[in-house]
Every structure is written in C-alpha cells, then in structure tokens.
NUBA-512045 format. One record per residue (C-alpha): residue in three letters; z, x, y; residue number from 1. Coordinates in nm, 3 decimals. Layout:
REC    aa        zz        xx        yy     i
REC   ALA         Z         X         Y   NUM
...
***
This chain:
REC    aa        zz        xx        yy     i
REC   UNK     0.960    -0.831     6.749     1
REC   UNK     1.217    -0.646     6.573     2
REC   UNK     1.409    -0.974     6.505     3
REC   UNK     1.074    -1.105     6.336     4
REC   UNK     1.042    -0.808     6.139     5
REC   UNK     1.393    -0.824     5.977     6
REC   UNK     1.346    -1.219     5.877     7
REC   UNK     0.988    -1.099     5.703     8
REC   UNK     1.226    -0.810     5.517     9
REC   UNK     1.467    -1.100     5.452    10
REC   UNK     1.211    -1.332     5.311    11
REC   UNK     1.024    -1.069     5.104    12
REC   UNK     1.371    -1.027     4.950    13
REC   UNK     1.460    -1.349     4.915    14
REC   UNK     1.155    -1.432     4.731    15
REC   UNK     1.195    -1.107     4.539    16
REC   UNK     1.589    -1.202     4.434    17
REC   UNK     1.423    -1.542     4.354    18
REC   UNK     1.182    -1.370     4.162    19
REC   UNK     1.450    -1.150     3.962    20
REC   UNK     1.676    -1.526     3.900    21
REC   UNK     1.370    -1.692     3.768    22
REC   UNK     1.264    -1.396     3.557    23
REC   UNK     1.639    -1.437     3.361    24
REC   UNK     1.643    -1.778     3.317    25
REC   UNK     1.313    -1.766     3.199    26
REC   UNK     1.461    -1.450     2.957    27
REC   UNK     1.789    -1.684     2.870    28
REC   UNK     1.585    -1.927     2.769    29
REC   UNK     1.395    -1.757     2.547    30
REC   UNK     1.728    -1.603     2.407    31
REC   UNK     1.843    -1.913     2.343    32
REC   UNK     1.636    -1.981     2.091    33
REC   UNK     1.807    -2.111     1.760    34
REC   UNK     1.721    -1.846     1.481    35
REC   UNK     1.612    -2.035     1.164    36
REC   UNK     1.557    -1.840     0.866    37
REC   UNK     1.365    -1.971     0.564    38
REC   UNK     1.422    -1.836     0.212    39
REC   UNK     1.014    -1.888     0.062    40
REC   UNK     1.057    -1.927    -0.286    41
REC   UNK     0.800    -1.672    -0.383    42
REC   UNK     0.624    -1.376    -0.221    43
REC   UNK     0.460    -1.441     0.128    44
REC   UNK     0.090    -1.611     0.062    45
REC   UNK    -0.141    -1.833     0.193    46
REC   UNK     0.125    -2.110     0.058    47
REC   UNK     0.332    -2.083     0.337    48
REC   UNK     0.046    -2.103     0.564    49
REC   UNK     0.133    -2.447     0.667    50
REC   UNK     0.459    -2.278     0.828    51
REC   UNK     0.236    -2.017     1.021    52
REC   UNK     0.005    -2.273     1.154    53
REC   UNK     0.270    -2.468     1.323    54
REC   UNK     0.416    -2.138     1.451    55
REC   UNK     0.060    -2.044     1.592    56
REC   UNK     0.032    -2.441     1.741    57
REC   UNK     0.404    -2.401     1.917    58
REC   UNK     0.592    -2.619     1.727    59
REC   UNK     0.870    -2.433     1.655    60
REC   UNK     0.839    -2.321     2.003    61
REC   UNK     0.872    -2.707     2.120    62
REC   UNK     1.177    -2.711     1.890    63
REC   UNK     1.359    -2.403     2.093    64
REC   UNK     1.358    -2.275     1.730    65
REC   UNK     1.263    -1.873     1.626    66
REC   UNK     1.188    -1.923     1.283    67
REC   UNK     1.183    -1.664     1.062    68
REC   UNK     1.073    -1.617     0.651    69
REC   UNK     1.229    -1.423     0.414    70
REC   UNK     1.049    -1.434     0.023    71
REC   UNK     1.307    -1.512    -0.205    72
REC   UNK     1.287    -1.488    -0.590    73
REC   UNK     1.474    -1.746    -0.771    74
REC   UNK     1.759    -1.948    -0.781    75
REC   UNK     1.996    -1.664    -0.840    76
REC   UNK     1.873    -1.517    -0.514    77
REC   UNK     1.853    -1.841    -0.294    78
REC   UNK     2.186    -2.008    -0.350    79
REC   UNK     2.434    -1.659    -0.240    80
REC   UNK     2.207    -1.639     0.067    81
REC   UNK     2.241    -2.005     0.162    82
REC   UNK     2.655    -1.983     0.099    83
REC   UNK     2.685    -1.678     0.285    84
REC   UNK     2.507    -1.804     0.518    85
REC   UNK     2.214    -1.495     0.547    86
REC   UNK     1.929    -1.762     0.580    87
REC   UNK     1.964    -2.151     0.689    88
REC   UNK     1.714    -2.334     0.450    89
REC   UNK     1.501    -2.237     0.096    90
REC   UNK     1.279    -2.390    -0.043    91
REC   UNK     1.396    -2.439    -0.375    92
REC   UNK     1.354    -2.610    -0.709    93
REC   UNK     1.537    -2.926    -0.753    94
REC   UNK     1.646    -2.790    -1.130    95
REC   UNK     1.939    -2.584    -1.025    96
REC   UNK     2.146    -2.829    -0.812    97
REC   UNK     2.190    -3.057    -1.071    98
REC   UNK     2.241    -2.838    -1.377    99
REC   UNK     2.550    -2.740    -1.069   100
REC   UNK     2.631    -3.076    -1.097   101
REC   UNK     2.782    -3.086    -1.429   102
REC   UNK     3.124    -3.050    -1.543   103
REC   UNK     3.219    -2.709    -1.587   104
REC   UNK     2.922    -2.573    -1.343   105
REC   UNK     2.933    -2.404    -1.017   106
REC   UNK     2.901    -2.728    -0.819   107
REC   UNK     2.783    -2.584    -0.545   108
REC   UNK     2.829    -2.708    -0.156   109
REC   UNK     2.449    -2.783    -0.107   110
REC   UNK     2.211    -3.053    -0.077   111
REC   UNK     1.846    -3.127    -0.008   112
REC   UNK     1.758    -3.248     0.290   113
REC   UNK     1.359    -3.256     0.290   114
REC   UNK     1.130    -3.325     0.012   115
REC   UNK     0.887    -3.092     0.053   116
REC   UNK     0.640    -3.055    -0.237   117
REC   UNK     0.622    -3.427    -0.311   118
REC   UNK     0.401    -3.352    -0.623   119
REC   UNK     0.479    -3.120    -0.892   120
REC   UNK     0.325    -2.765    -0.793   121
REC   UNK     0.361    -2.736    -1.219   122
REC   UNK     0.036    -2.813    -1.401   123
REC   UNK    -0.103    -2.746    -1.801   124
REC   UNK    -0.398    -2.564    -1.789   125
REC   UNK    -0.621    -2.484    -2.094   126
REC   UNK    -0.952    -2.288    -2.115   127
REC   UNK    -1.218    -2.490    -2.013   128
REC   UNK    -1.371    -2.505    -2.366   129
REC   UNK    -1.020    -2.537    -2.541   130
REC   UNK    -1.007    -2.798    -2.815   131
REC   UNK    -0.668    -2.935    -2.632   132
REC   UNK    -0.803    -3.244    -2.477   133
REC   UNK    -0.427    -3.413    -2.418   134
REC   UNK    -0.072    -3.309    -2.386   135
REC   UNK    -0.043    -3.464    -2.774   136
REC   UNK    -0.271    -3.193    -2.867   137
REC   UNK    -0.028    -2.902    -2.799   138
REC   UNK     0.186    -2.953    -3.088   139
REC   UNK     0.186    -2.651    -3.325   140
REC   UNK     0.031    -2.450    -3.022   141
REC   UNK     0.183    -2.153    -2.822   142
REC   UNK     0.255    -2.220    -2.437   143
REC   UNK     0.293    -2.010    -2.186   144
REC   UNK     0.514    -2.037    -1.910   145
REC   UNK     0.640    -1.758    -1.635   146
REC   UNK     0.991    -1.682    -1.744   147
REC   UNK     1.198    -1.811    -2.030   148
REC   UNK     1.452    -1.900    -1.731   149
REC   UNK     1.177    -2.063    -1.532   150
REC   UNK     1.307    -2.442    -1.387   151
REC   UNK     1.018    -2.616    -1.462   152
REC   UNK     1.057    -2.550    -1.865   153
REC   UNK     1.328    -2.853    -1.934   154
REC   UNK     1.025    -3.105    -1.692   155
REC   UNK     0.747    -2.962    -1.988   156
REC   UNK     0.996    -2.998    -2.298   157
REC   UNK     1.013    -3.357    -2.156   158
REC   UNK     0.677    -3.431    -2.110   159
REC   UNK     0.577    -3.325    -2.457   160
REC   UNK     0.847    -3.544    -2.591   161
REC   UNK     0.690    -3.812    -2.387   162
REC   UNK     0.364    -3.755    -2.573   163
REC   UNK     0.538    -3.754    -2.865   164
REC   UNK     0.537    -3.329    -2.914   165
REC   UNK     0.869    -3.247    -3.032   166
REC   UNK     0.994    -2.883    -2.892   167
REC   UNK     1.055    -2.731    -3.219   168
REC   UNK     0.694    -2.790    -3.250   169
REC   UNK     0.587    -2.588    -3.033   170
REC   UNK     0.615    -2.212    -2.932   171
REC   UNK     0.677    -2.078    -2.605   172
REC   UNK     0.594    -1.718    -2.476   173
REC   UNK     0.701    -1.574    -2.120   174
REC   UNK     0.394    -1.463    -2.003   175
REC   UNK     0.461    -1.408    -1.610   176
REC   UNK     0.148    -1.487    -1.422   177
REC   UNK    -0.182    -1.318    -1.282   178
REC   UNK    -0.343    -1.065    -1.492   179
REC   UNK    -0.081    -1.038    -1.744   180
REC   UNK    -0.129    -1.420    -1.804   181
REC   UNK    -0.496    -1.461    -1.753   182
REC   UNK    -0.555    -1.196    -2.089   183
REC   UNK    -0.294    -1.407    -2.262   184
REC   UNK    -0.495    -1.691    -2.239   185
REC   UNK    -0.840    -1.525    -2.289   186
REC   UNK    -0.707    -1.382    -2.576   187
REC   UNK    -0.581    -1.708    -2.769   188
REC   UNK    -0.208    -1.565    -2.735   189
REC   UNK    -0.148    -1.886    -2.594   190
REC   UNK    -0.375    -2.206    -2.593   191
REC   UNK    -0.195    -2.366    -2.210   192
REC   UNK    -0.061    -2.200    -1.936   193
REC   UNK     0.216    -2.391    -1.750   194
REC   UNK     0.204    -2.224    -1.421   195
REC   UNK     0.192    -2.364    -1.064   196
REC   UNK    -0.099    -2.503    -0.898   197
REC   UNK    -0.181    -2.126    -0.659   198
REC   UNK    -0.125    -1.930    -0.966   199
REC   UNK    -0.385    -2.139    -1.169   200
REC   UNK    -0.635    -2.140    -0.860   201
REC   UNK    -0.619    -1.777    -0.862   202
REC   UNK    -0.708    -1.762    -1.234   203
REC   UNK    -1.026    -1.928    -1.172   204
REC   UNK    -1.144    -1.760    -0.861   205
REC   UNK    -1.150    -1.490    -1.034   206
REC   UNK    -1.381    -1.571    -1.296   207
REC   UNK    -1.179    -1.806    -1.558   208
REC   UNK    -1.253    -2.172    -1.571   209
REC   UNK    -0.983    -2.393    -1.618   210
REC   UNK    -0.922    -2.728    -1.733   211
REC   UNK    -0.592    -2.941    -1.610   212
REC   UNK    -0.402    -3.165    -1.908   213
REC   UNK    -0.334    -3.456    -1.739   214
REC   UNK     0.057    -3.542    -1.696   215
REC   UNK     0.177    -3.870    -1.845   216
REC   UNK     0.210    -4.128    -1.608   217
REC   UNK     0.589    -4.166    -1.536   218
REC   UNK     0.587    -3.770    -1.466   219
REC   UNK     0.311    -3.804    -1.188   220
REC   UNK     0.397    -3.785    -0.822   221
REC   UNK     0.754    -3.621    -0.846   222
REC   UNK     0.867    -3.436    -0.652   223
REC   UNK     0.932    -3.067    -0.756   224
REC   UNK     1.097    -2.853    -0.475   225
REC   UNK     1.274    -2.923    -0.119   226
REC   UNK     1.479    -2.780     0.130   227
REC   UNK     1.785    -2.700     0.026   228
REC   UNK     2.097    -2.655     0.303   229
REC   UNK     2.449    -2.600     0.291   230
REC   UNK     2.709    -2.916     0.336   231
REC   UNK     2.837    -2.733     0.577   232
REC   UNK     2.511    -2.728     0.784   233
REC   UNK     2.432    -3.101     0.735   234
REC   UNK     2.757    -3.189     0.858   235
REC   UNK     2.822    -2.881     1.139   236
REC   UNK     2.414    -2.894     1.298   237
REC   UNK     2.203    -3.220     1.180   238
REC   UNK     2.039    -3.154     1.497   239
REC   UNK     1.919    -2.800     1.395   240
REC   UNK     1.728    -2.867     1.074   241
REC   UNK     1.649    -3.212     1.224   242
REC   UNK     1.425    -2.993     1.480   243
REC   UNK     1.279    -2.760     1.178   244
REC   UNK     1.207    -3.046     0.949   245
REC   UNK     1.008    -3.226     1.239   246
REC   UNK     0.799    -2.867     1.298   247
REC   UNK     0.750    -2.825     0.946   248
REC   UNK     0.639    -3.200     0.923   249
REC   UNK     0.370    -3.156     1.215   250
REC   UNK     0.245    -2.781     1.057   251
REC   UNK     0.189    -2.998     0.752   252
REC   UNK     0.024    -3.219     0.920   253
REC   UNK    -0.203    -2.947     1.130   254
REC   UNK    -0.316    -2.731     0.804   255
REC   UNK    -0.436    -3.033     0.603   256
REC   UNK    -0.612    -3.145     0.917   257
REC   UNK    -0.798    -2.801     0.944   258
REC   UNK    -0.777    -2.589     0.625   259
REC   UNK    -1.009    -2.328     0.746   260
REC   UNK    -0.818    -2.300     1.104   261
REC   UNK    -0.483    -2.335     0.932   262
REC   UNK    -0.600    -1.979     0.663   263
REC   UNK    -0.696    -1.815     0.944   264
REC   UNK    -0.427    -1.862     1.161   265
REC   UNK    -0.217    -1.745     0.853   266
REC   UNK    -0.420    -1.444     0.826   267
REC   UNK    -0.390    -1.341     1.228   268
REC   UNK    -0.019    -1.350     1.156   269
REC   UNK    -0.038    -1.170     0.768   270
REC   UNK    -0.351    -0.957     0.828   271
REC   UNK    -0.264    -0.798     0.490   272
REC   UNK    -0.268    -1.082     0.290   273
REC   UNK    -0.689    -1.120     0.401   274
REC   UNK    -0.884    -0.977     0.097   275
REC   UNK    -1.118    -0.721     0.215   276
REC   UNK    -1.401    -0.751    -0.114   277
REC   UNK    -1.656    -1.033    -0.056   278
REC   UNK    -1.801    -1.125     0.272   279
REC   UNK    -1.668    -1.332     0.508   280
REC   UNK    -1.755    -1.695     0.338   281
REC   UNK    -1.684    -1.576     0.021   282
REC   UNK    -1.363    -1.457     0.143   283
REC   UNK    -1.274    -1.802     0.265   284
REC   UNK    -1.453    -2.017    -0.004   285
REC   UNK    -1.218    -1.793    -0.222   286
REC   UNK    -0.902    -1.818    -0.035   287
REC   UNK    -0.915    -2.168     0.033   288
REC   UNK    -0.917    -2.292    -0.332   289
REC   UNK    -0.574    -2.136    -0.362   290
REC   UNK    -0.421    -2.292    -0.101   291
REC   UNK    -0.600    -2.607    -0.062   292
REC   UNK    -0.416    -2.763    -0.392   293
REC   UNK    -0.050    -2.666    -0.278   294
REC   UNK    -0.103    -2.813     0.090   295
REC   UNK    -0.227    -3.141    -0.124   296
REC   UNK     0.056    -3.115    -0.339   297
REC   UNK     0.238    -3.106    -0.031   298
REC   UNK     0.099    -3.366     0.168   299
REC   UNK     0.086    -3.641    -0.163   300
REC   UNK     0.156    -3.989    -0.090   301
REC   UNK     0.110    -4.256    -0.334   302
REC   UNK    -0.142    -4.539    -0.230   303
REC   UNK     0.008    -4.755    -0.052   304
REC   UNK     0.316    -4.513     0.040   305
REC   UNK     0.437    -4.515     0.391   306
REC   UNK     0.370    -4.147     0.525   307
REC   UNK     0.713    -4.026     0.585   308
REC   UNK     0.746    -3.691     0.570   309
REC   UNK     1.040    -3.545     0.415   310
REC   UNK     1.155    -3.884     0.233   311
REC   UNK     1.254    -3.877    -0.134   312
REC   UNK     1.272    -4.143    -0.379   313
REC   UNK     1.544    -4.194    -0.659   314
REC   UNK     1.269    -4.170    -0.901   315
REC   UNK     1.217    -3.790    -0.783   316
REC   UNK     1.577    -3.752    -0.925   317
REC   UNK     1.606    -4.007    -1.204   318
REC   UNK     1.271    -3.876    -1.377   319
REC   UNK     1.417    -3.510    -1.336   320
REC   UNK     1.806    -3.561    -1.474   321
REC   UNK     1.609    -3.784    -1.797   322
REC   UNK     1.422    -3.421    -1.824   323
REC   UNK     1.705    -3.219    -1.821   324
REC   UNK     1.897    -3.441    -2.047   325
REC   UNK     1.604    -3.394    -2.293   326
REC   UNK     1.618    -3.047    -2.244   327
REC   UNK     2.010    -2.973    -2.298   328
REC   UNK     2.100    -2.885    -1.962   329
REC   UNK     2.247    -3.224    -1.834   330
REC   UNK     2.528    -3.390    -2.037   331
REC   UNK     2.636    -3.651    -1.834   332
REC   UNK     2.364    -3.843    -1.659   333
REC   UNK     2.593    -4.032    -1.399   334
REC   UNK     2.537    -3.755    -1.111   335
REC   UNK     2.634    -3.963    -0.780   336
REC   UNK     2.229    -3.931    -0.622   337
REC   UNK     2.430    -3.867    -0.301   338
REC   UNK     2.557    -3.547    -0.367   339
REC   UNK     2.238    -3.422    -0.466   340
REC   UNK     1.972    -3.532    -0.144   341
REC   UNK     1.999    -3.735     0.167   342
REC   UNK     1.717    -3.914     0.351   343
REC   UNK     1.929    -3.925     0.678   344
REC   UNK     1.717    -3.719     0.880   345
REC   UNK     1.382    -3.825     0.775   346
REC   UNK     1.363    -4.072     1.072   347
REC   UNK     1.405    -3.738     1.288   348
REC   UNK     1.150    -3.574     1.090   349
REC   UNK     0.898    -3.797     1.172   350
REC   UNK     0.911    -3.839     1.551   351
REC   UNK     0.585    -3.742     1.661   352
REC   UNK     0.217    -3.860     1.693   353
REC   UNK     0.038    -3.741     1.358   354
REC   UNK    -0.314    -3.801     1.524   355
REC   UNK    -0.213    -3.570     1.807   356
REC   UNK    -0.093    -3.318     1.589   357
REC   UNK    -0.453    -3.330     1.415   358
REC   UNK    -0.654    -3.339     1.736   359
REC   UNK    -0.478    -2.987     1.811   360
REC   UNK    -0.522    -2.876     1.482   361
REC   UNK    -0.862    -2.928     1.496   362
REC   UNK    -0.934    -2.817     1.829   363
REC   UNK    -0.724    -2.466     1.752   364
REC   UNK    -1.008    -2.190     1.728   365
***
C-alpha cells in the first residue's frame, strides 16, 4: 500500500516536472521569436491597417516573427535607423535612394526589396468646381504640395513637363496637409493640392469635394514607395524579411478581402485612432473612404498583370530617374537598376494560397 502510494507521488510529479518542461519550451518558443521592426513612413493610421490585420489573423505569428511599428517621419529619419540598425525595414519613398546614387552622394548600403505601394499614393486634386479640367491647365496656377523637401515634387515637375507645363510656370507653396491645407484650397491660395491619396480622402469626408486630375499615361501605375533594407540584411538574413514580406503579402491580401473586418481589427489594436463623433455607420462609412484608396493603391495590378506581390518592374525605376533628371536631382542616368531593388525574394513572398487567406479574412468577426 505504501509502495503504491509513493509511485502515485512519483507520477503526480512526474507529470508535474513534465508539466514545468513543456511550460518552457512552450515559453522558449515564444522567445524565440524574430523581432521585426517597421519604420511607417507617417504617423500610425488606418494605412497601416493592412499590417494589423495580418497580426490579428496570425501571420506574423506563422512566421515566428514579433513585429513591431515605429512612425517614422522622412527620409532623414528612416535611413540612420536602418544603418544603425534600430529598426529592420521602412517603408520608404523610392526618391532618396537614387538621388544616393549619384556621384558625390551618400550612396548609401540599402536596397528595396518589396514594392509595396505599386501605384502612386500622390494624386492632383482640385475643387470640385475648379476651372482646372487637365494637368495642362495648371500652368500660371499655384500648387500646393506638403513640404518644399517633399519626394514626390521632382515626379509632379515631370508630369507637368509631360503636359507641356514648364516649372517656371508655375508656383509652388508648402502648405502641409489637413486643416492648414484644406483653407488653402478653399481660399484660392492654391488652385491643386498634390497630396497623397489618405490625406485627400480626409479632405472630403469632412465636407470638401474633390476632383482628381488625371495623371498622364506613362506616369500611371508606378510604383511610389517600398521596403527599404540594409545590404547587409539582404545578404546576412534573406530568410528573415523573406518571412515578413510573405505576412505582409497575405495581410494585404486579408484587408482588401474584408475592408470593414480589416478597420476594425485595426481599431481593437489602436482604440485611439476610432473617432468617437458620428454613430457607428457613420463612423465606418467615414473611416473607410480613407483607407479604402491606399489598400487599392496597394493592391494595383495592371490588367492582365500576374499578381505577384512584392515584384517591381524597371519601368517603376526608369519612369522615376527620367523624373528626377527633369527635376535636377539626377545627373547621370546610368544608375546600375541592381543596386537600387531586387526581385529575388518575391518568389518567397508569394508562397501561400491567396483564396485561403480571403476565406479567413472574411470569416474573421
């Protein structure tokens, strides 16, 4: 009896010492998570929401990755914290990186590895009754654009050249964005805003209707900002940002399957960002015609183009180095495209089942 008593005590402890082991394996584990941080290229919004939505689905998760975002203002900002290492990926504007490129510049040790808004998050807007019907119309008029050093100003001094607006016909006025910008155009300060897509939604839900110039033709579909990596990543850990483009691919994926679940699950995560005037729908009908346009921006695909996420063409970089050129900025065109992007991982990227990753979208509640 006494005998069966101590093999009982033995077992219980067994199974509680079994307990204990599978309790810090299952805590190793978790610990040995890769940390990925992500530089966001503006403050935290519903623009990222793609990001959060394939957080909330487990994707990153899947990908033994604990990502993390960090906003990041500018260039000036984004590049230091890549080369010292501080965060593993931006999202940045393709702009930068090839001004580095020139002789004389900084040259910096980076690289894109993802194209990431595939369409230009840049648009000309005008009032909605504005006699500019067409880029051509603008010359002699007074733009206004965020920042004097914003990227996307040598792309716009391009595309008025295209339409045969010379620069020095034109005037340009930094008129930062929101409120600020909004009054600039109601007041005939300016007669177009050149803003991104989010900023211009905002305008108009609340209360200013807005009318899009429509980009010449061998400006459309570009590609406007990626991730951007060290060399020394790319060559030290392909695997790593292999595994965060392919989670970043499927949250894609998930939020233009299910805008509504995709703002909400953004919202569970950044309760702040929720606005708390309007009810409910309004709230939503509101919210979701900011970030509807960058998730389409980011999810463009030509007809006919293979869906491969991440994948850029030469044309996103040929188009752009024509536009600096026009602007000043580039001096010698004959950039090697190589040390600029790579497409290597893209087959990585894209190694999962897209109609899964909608049917959970979908289904997420």
């Amino acid at each position: 009896m006494m005998q069966s008593k101590s093999f009982r005590k033995l077992g219980v402890m067994a199974i509680g010492a079994a307990a204990m082991v599978s309790t810090a394996l299952t805590d190793a584990a978790a610990q040995a998570k890769d940390k990925f941080v992500y530089g966001v290229p503006s403050a935290i919004s519903s623009a990222i929401a793609n990001f959060v939505f394939a957080k909330e689905l487990g994707y990153f998760d899947e990908e033994n990755i604990d990502m993390q975002m960090v906003p990041l203002a500018g260039s000036a900002v984004i590049i230091p914290q890549l080369l010292s290492n501080q965060i593993q990926a931006a999202g940045a504007s393709l702009e930068p990186l090839v001004i580095a490129r020139q002789p004389g510049k900084a040259n910096f040790p980076l690289k894109f590895v993802y194209n990431y808004l595939r369409n230009s998050v840049w648009e000309f807007a005008v009032t909605a009754n504005s006699p500019v019907k067409t880029v051509a119309d603008l010359r002699g008029k007074t733009i206004g654009i965020v920042s004097l050093g914003s990227g996307n100003v040598y792309t716009t001094r391009a595309i008025l050249a295209a339409a045969g607006v010379p620069w020095d016909q034109v005037k340009v006025l930094a008129v930062g964005f929101g409120v600020q910008a909004f009054e600039a155009l109601r007041s005939d300060q300016i007669q177009m805003l050149n803003l991104w897509e989010s900023a211009h939604a905002s305008l108009e839900v609340a209360g200013t209707p807005l009318r899009r110039l429509e980009y010449p033709a061998q400006f459309q579909g570009v590609s406007s900002h990626g991730f951007e990596v060290t060399d020394a990543l790319l060559k030290d850990n392909p695997g790593l940002i292999a595994r965060f483009g392919r989670a970043a691919s499927k949250g894609s994926v998930a939020c233009i399957a299910n805008y509504e679940g995709c703002l909400k699950a953004f919202w569970k995560h950044y309760p702040e960002q929720k606005p708390k005037v309007g009810t409910e729908a309004e709230i939503l009908r509101k919210e979701l015609a900011i970030m509807v346009p960058r998730m389409e921006n980011i999810g463009y695909f030509a007809p006919g183009q293979p869906k491969r996420w991440g994948e850029y063409a030469e044309r996103d970089w040929t188009v752009l180095i024509a536009a600096l050129k026009a602007g000043g900025e580039v001096t010698d065109e004959n950039i090697p495209l190589s040390s600029l992007y790579t497409n290597a991982l893209v087959p990585e990227y894209n190694k999962f089942d897209p109609a899964a990753v909608e049917a959970k979208a979908k289904a997420w509640k």
